[in-house]
C-alpha positions in Angstrom: 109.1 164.9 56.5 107.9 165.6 60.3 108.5 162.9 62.8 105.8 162.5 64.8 107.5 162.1 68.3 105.1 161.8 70.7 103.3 159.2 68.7 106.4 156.9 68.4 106.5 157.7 72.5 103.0 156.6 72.8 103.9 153.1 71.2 106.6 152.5 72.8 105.1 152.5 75.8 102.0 150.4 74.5 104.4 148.2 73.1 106.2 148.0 76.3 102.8 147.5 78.4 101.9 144.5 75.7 105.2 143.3 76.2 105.5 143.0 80.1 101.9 142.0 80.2 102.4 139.2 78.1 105.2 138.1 80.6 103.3 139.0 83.3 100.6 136.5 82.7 102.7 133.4 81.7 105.0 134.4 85.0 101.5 134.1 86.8 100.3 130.8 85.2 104.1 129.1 85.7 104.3 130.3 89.6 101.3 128.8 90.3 103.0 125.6 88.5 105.8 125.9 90.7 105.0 127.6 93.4 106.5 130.7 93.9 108.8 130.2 97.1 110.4 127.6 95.2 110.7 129.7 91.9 112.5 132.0 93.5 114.8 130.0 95.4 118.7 130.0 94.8 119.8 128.2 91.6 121.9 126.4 93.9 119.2 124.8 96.4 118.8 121.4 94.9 115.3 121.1 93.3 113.7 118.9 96.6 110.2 118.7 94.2 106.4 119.7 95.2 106.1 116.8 97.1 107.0 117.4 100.6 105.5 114.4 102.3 105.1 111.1 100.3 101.6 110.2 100.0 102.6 106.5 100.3 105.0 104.2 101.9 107.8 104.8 99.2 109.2 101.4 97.9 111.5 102.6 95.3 113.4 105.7 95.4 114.7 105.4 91.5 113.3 104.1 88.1 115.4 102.2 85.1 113.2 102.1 82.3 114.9 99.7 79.9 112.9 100.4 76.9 112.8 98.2 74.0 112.1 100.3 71.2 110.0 98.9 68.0 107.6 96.9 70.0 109.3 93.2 71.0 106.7 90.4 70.3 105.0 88.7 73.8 104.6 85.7 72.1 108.3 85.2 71.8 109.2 86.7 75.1 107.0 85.6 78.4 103.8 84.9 76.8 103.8 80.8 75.7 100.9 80.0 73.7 100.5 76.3 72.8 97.9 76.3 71.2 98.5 78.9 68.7 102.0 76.7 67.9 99.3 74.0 66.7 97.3 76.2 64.6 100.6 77.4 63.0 100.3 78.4 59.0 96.6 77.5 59.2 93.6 80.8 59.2 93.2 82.5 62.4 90.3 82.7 63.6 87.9 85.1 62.5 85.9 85.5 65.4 89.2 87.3 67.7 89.9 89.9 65.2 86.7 90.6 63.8 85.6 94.3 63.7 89.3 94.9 65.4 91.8 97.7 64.7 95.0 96.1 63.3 97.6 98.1 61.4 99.1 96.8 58.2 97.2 93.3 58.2 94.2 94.8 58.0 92.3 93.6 55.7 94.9 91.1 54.8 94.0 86.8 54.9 95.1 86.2 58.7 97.2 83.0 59.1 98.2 82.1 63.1 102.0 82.3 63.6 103.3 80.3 66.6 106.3 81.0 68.6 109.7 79.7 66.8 111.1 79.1 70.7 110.7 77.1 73.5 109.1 78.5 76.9 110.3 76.5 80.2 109.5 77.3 83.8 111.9 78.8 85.9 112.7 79.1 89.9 109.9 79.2 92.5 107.8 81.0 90.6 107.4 79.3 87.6 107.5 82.3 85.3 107.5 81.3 82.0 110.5 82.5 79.7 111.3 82.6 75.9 115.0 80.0 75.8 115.7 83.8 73.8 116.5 84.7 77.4 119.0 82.0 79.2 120.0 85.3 81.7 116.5 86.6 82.4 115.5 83.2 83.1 118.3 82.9 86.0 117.0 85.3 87.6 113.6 84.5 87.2 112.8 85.0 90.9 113.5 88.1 90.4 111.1 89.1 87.8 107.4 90.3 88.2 106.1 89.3 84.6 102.5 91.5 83.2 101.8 89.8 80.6 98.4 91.3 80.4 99.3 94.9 79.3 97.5 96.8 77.0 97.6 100.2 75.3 95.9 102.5 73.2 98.0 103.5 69.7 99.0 101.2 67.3 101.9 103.6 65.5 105.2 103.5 67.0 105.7 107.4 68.2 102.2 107.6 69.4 102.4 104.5 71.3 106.2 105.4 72.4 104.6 108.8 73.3 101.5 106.8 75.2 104.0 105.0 77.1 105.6 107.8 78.1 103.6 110.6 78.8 99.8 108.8 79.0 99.3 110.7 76.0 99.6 111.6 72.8 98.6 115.2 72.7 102.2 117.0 72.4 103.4 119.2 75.3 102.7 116.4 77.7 105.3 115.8 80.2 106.9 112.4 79.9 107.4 110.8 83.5 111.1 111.0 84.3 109.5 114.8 83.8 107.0 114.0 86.5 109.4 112.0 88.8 111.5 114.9 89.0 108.8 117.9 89.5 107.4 115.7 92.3 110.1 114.1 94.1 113.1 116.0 92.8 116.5 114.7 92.4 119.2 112.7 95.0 122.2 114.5 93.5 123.5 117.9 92.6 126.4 116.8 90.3 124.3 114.9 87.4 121.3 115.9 85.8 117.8 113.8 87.6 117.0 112.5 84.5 119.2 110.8 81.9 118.3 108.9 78.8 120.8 106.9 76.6 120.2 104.8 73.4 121.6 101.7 71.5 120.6 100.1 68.5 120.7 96.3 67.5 121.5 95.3 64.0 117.8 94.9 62.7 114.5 96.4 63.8 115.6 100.0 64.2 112.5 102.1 65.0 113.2 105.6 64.9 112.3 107.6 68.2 112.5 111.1 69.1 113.4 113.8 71.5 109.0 114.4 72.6 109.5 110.6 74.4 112.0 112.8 77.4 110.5 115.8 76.8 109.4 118.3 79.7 106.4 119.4 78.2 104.5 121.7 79.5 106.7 121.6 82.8 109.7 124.4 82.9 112.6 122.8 80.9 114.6 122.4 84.2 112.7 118.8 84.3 113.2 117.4 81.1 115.1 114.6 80.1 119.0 114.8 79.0 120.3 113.0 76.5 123.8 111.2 77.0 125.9 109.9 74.0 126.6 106.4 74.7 129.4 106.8 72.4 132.4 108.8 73.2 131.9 111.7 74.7 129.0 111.3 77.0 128.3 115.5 76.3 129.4 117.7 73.8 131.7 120.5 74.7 131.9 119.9 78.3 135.7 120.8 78.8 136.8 124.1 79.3 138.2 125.5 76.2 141.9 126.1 75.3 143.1 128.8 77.6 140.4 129.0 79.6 140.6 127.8 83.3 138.4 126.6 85.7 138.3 129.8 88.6 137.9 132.0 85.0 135.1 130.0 84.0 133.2 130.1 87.2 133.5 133.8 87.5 131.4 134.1 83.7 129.2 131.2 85.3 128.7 133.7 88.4 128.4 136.7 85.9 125.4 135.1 84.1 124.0 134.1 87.2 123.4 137.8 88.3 122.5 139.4 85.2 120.1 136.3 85.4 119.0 137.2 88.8 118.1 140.7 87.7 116.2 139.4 84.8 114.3 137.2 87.3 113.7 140.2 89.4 112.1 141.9 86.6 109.4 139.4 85.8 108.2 135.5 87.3 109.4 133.2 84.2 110.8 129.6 85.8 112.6 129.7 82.4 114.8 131.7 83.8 115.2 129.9 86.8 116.3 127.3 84.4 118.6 128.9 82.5 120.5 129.7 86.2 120.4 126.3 87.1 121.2 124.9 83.6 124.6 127.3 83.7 125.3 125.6 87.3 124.7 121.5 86.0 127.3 122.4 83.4 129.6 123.8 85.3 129.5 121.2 88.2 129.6 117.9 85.3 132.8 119.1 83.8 134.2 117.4 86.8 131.1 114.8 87.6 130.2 113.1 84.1 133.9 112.5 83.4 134.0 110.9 86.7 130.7 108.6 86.1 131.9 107.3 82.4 135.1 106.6 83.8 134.9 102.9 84.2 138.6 101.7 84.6 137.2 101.0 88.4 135.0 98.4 87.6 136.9 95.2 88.7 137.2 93.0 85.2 134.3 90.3 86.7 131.6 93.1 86.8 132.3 93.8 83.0 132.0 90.1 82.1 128.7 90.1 84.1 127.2 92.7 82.0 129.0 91.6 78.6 130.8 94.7 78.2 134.1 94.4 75.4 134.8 97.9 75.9 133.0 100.3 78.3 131.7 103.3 76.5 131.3 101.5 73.3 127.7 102.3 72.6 126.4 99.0 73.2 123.4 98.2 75.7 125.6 96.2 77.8 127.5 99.4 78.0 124.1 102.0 78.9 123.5 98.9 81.8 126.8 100.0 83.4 126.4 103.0 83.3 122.6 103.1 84.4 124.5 101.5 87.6 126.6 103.8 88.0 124.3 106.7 87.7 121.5 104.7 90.4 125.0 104.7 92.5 124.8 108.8 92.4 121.3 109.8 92.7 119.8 110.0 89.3 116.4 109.5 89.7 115.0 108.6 86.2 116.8 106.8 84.2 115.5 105.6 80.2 117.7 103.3 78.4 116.4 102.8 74.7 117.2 99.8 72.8 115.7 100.2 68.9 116.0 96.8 67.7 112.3 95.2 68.0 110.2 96.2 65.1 109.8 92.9 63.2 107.5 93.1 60.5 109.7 90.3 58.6 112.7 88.7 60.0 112.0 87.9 63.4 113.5 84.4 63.6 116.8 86.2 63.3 116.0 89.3 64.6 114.8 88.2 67.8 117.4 86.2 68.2 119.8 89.3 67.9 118.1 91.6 69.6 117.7 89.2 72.7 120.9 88.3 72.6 121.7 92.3 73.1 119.7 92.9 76.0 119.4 89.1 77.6 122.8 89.2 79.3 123.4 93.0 80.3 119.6 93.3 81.8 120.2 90.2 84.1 123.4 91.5 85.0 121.9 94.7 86.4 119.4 93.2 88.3 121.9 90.8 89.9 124.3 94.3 90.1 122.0 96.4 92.1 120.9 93.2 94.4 124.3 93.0 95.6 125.2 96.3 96.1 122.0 97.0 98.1 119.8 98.9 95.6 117.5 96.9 93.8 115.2 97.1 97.0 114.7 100.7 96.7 114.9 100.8 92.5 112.1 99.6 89.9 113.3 98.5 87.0 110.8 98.1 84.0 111.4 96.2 80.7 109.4 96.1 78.3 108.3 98.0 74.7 105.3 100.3 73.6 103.5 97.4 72.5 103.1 93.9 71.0 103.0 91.9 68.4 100.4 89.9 66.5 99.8 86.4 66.9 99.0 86.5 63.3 102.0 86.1 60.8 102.9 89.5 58.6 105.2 87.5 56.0 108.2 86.3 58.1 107.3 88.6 61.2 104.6 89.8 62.8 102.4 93.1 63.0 101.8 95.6 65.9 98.9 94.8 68.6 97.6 97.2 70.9 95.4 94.5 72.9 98.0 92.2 74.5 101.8 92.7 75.5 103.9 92.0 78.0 106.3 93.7 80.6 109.0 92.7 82.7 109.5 94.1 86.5 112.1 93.9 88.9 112.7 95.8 92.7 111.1 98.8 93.9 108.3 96.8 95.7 107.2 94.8 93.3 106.4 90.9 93.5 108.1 88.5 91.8 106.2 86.3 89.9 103.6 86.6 86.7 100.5 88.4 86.9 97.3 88.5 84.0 96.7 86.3 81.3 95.9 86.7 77.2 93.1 84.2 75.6 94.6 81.0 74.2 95.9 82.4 71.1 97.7 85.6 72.8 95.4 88.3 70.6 93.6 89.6 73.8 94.1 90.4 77.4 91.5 88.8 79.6 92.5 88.5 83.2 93.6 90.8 85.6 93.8 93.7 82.2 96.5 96.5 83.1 96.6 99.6 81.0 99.8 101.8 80.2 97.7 104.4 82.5 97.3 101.6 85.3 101.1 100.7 85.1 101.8 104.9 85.3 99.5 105.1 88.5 101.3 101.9 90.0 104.7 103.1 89.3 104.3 106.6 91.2 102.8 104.8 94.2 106.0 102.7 94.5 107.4 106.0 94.5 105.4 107.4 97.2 103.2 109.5 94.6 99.4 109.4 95.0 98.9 110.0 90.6 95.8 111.7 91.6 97.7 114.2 93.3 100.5 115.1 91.1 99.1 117.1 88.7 99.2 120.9 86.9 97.2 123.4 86.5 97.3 124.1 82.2 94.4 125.8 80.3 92.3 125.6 83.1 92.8 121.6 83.5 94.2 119.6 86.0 96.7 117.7 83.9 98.8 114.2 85.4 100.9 111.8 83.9 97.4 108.8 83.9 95.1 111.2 82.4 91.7 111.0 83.6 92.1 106.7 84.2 94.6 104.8 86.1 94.1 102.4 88.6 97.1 101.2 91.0 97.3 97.0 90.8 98.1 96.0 94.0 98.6 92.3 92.4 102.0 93.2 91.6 102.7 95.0 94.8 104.8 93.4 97.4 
């Protein structure tokens, strides 16, 4: 058989053409995204983000998103209803949840559930507080209470994805993935964005790797995830035989072949890649350093409630979320699954608060004294709330009324918005998961309107087409 030669010529070269076309245009599309000065800059320039000058007075400089996973009931938490404790047992009303979207009781014979605490008013402001939470409560000055939040998906990873990324279409970048390609990071030793989880002994809604995911941002901005439990990262020792100078010579080596790849075509994945062999190399010495707590004086571990540091526990994540505010991390996500009460919530409220009470008051009072909570917002809260309607011994999600707890970063202390009388519906002062994403990057500095992408021929931002800043909650 004859081999035709020149026609296996011809396609390699078509082949080739497709090939490096293909590149070509996605280079194209991502330098625009990241502008090509800063593409091409030296993995070792620290990413300074495409923000150059804040659009804002900048407040807070850091976030610590303390997010409790499953969805923790306001009724139990900040939001006191009395009213709803008298129509306990007895039919709910039909004229709230009429023609409503609810998620497993629908359809179901509604009976009112009141709250199986006690609320009291603390400090100057008079927030109202769950007796779930003796800690928070001390610090109640502290706290800027929303209690009139409300979102738009009633499922766990949608909502967990809503509250994250303002959408739910995947490939949206969450908003430690915004932080970073705006503002960049403060250190050079630790990745900008960390996330660590814990779980309680009830409750345990699943959540997954989208909620810190980059999206449609290079991969250089999304989240990392730490194990709160032993080793903080897999495999980041040098192995056996293996010293350091050897290892930064093959870090150096696949920084230039790299480079030449980079020279070939615009792909910020490569850029990446470089800066991803760099990180590694640099926390062999810095994450050893940052989950090494034997400096913390004994009195700073019984503040937070931590028996053993690195033991997994929330108390634990706290400390370290600290620690890593102490060293320039800018967005930090610490997940506690231990809120999705369907039945039990008697107990498992009372565990799950008892997890997070202590260890959350602790790092508010932690940063004040060190000088940081000025410049950091912390935000507490889930993807949602619960029903005042009973579901058995628990209750059911709600997408029309939750609450959230703020602290630092410009915000003032206090409570803002108000539900109806029976906690089903938001009616004053109504702030939606885009409005709280809009007023969290003007503490930052970040005009939302202004920090956005260009991605199949749309302007794409973390509050979507909505979002509104509330100044209400702004000191």
């Amino acid at each position: 058989m004859n081999f035709d030669f020149e026609s296996y010529d011809r396609g390699l070269k078509r082949r080739a053409f497709l090939h490096q076309s293909a590149y070509g245009l996605g280079g194209i599309a991502f330098a625009s995204l990241l502008n090509r000065a800063d593409a091409a800059a030296s993995a070792n320039d620290r990413w300074s983000g495409v923000i150059k000058k804040p659009h804002a007075p900048v407040r807070a400089r850091r976030v610590i998103h303390l997010c409790m996973a499953g969805g923790p009931s306001h009724l139990e938490t900040f939001d006191w209803k009395p009213k709803l404790k008298e129509l306990d047992g007895k039919a709910f009303p039909e004229s709230f949840t009429k023609g409503q979207q609810l998620a497993q009781l629908q359809g179901a014979e509604l009976k009112a559930r009141g709250a199986f605490c006690n609320f009291s008013k603390y400090g100057q402001t008079g927030n109202e507080i769950s007796d779930l939470f003796p800690h928070m409560a001390g610090i109640a000055d502290e706290l800027c209470i929303v209690r009139s939040m409300q979102t738009e998906q009633i499922n766990h990873d949608t909502a967990h994805a809503f509250m994250n990324t303002g959408s739910i279409i995947k490939g949206r970048p969450s908003m430690g993935s915004w932080l970073l390609y705006g503002l960049g990071c403060e250190t050079e030793e630790l990745p900008g964005f960390v996330v660590l989880t814990s779980a309680g002994k009830t409750g345990q809604q699943p959540i997954s790797a989208r909620q810190w995911s980059s999206g449609i941002l290079p991969s250089k901005f999304q989240g990392i995830l730490f194990n709160s439990k032993g080793d903080a990262v897999h495999y980041l020792g040098s192995p056996d035989g293996v010293c350091q100078s050897t290892q930064r010579q093959v870090v150096e080596e696949v920084k230039r072949l790299n480079g030449m790849l980079a020279e070939e075509r615009i792909d910020p994945e490569i850029q990446t890649r470089i800066a991803q062999y760099e990180m590694a190399f640099k926390m062999q010495s810095s994450v050893p350093e940052l989950t090494d707590m034997k400096s913390e004086p004994q009195q700073i571990l019984d503040m937070y409630g931590v028996k053993q540091p690195g033991d997994g526990t929330f108390a634990s994540n706290c400390l370290l979320a600290r620690r890593m505010a102490e060293r320039g991390v800018r967005m930090i996500q610490l997940y506690h699954r231990a809120w999705d009460h369907h039945g039990g919530i008697v107990d498992g409220m009372k565990s799950a608060a008892a997890d997070v009470d202590q260890a959350t008051a602790a790092l508010i009072k932690d940063l004040k004294q060190r000088g940081l909570l000025d410049d950091t917002l912390i935000l507490w809260g889930g993807e949602f709330g619960r029903t005042p309607m009973g579901q058995g011994t628990g209750r059911d999600h709600h997408i029309l009324a939750f609450s959230v707890a703020m602290a630092g970063g410009g915000v003032k202390p206090g409570t803002y918005g108000a539900t109806d009388e029976l906690g089903y519906r938001a009616v004053d002062d109504v702030v939606h998961v885009h409005d709280l994403h809009s007023t969290m990057l003007r503490l930052m500095g970040v005009d939302d309107k202004r920090l956005t992408v260009k991605f199949q021929g749309l302007d794409v931002r973390l509050t979507g087409i909505a979002g509104h800043v509330v100044k209400g909650i702004m000191a």
